[in-house]
C-alpha positions as CSV (number, residue, x, y, z in Angstrom):
1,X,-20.6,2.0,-15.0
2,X,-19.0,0.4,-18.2
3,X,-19.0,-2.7,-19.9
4,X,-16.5,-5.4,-19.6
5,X,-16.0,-7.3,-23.0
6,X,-19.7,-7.9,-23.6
7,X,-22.8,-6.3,-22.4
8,X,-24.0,-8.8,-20.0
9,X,-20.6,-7.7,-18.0
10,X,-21.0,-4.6,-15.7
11,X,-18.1,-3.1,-13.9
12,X,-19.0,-0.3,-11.7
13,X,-16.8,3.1,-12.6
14,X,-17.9,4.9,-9.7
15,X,-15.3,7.0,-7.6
16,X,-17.0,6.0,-3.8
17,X,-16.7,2.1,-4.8
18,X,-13.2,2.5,-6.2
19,X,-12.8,4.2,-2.5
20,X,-14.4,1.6,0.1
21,X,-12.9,-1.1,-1.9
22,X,-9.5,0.0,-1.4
23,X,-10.5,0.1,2.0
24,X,-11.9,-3.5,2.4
25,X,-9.0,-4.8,0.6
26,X,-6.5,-3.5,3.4
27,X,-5.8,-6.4,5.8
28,X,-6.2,-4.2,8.8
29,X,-9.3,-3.2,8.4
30,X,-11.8,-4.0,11.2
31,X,-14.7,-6.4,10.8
32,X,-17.2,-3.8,11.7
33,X,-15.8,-1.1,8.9
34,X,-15.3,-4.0,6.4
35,X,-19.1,-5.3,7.0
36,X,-20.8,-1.9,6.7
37,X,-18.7,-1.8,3.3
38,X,-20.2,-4.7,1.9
39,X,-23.6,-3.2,2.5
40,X,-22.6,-0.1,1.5
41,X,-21.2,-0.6,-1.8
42,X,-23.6,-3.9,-2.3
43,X,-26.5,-0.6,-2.4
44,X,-24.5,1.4,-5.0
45,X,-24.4,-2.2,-6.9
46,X,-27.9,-2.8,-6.5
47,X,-28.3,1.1,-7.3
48,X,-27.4,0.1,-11.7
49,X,-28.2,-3.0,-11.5
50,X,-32.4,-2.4,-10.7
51,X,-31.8,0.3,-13.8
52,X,-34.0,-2.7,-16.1
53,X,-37.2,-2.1,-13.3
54,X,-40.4,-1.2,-15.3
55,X,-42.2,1.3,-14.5
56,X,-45.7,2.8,-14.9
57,X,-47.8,6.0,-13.0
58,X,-50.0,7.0,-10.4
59,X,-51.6,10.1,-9.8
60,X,-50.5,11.9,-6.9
61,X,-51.3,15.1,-5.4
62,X,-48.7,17.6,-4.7
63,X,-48.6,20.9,-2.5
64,X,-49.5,22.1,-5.5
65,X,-51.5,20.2,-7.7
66,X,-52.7,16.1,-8.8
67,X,-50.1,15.3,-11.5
68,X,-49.2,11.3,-13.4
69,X,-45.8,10.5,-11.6
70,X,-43.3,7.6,-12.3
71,X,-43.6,4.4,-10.1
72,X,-42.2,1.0,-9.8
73,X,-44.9,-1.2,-12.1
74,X,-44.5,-3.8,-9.5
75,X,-42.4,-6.3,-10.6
76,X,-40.8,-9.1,-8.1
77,X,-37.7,-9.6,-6.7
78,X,-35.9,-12.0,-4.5
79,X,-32.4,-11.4,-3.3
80,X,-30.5,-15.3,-3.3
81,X,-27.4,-14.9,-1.4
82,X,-24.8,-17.8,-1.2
83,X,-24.3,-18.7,2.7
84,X,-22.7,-17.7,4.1
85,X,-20.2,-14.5,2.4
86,X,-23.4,-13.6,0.6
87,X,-25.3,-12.7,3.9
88,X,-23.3,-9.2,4.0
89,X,-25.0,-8.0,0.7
90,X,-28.7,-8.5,1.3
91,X,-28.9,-5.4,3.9
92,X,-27.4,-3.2,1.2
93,X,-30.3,-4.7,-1.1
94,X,-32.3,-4.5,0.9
95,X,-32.2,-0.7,1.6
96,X,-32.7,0.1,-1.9
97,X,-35.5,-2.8,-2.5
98,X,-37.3,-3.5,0.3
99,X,-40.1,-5.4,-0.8
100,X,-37.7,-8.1,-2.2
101,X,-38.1,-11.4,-1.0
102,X,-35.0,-13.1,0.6
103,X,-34.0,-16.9,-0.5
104,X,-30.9,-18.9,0.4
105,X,-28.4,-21.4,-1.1
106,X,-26.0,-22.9,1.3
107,X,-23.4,-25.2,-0.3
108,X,-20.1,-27.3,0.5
109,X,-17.2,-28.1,-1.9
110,X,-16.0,-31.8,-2.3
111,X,-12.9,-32.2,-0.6
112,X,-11.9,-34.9,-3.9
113,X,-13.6,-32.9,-7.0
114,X,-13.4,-29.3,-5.2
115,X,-17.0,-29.2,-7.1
116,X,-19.7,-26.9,-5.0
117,X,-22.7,-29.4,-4.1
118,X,-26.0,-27.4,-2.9
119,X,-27.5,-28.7,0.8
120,X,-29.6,-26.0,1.3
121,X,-32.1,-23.7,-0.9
122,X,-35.2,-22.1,0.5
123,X,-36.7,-19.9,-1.5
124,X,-40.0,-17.9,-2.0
125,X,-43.1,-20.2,-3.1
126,X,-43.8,-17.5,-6.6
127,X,-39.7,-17.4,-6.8
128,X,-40.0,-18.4,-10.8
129,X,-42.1,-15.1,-11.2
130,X,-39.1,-13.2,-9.7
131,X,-36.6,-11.0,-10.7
132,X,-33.5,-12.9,-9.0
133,X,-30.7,-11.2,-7.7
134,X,-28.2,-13.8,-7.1
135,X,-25.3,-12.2,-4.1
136,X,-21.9,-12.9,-3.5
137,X,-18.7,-10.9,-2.2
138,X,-16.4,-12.7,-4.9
139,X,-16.7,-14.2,-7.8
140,X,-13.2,-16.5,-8.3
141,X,-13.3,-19.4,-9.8
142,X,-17.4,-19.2,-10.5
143,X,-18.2,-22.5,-9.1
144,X,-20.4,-21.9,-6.5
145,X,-21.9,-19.4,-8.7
146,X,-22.8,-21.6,-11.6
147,X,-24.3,-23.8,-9.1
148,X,-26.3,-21.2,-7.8
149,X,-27.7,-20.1,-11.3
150,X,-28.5,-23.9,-12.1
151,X,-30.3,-24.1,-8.7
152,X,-32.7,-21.3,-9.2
153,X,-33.2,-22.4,-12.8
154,X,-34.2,-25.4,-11.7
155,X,-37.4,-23.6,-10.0
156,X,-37.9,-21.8,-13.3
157,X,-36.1,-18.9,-12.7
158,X,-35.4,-17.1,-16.3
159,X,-34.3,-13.4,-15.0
160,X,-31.1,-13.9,-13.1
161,X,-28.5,-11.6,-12.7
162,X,-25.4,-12.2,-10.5
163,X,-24.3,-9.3,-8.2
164,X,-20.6,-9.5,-6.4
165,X,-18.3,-6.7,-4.7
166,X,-14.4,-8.0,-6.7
167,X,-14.7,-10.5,-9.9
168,X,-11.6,-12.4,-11.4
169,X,-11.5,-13.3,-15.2
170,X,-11.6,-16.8,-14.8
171,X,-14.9,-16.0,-12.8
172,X,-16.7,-14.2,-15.5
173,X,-15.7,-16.3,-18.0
174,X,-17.1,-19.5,-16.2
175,X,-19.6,-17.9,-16.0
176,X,-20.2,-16.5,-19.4
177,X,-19.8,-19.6,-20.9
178,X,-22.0,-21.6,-18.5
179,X,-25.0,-18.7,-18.6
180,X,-25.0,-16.6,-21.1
181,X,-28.3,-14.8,-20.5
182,X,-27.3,-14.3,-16.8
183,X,-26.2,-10.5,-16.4
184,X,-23.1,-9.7,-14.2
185,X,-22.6,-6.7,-12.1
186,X,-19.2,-6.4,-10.6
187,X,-17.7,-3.4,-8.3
188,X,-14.3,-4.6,-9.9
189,X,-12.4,-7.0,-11.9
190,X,-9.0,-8.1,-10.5
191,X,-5.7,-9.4,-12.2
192,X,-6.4,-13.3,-11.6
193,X,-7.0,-16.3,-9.6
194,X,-3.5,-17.6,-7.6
195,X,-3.0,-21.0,-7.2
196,X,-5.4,-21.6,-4.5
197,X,-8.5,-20.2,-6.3
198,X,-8.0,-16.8,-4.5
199,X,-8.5,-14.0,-6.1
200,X,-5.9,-11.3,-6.6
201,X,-4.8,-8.6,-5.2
202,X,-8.7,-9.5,-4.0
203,X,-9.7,-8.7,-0.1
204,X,-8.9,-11.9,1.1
205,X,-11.8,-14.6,2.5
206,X,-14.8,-12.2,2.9
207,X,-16.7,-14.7,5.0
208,X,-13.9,-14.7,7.8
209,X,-13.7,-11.0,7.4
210,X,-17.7,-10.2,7.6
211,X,-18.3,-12.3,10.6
212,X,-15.0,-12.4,12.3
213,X,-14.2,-15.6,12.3
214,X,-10.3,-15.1,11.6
């Protein structure tokens, strides 16, 4: 993992994402390889980005003998992905974190402003107390992102980090700009946004390619 520009930007330099990404990205991939992919390098993701979990010790007993052993100090989490793309990366999460609580945004873009508007958002009741991992496939222009952020602050959220699989510049800098204390863990940065707000060379509309639905 390095940095990208700042230290709030996290790029994943790790030879098995660099590998199923190239995979996702090709066009004939099938939408059974491609959504075991996002789970599988939305894990190795969630693998750095949980490196900031506290921890404490317990005594345990070994074949051998009692000793003090690390252990998670119990601190919350809630996975928040953004419906519908986001659904791919909770099982990956998930496997890594599985007594994290699972919230959901839904939200529709303006046909007139092409400004994301959240209908949905159901989250945990102690979600403010959380540890929020925020999920996407792509962040591109960082719209529905920044709305995503500004939801969950608005329940008092103050730990938020943003988790996608491919990141454009624009993206992070939207973001960066608009949230500046929100962390953002990437498996890769791409060249740019084209002029349809997709993201290039990118994978293409992950939703459609997760559920089949092109």
């Amino acid at each position: 993992m390095f940095y990208q520009n700042d230290d709030h930007v996290y790029v994943m330099d790790h030879p098995l994402v660099a590998h199923k990404l190239t995979i996702m990205r090709d066009k004939n991939t099938s939408v059974k390889d491609f959504r075991e992919l996002v789970s599988e390098i939305g894990m190795l993701i969630t693998y750095e980005a949980t490196r900031d979990l506290p921890l404490t010790t317990t005594t345990v007993e070994t074949p051998l003998c009692k000793a003090e052993m690390p252990t998670l100090a119990g601190k919350k989490v809630a996975v928040v992905p953004i419906l519908r793309a986001g659904l791919g990366l909770v099982d990956g999460v998930l496997r890594l974190v599985p007594s994290a609580r699972v919230a959901h945004i839904g939200m529709y873009r303006d046909e007139e402003t092409l400004e994301p508007h959240v209908y949905f958002c159901k989250t945990p009741h102690d979600v403010a107390q959380r540890d929020i991992m925020i999920v996407d496939p792509m962040l591109a222009t960082g719209g529905s992102a920044d709305a995503a952020i500004t939801e969950m602050k608005k329940r008092g959220c103050t730990h938020i980090k943003l988790m996608v699989l491919v990141a454009a510049p624009e993206g992070i800098k939207h973001i960066r700009a608009a949230h500046p204390d929100v962390h953002i863990y990437c498996g890769a940065v791409d060249d740019h946004l084209n002029e349809h707000g997709y993201i290039v060379p990118g994978l293409g509309d992950a939703g459609d390619r997760i559920f089949g639905t092109k």
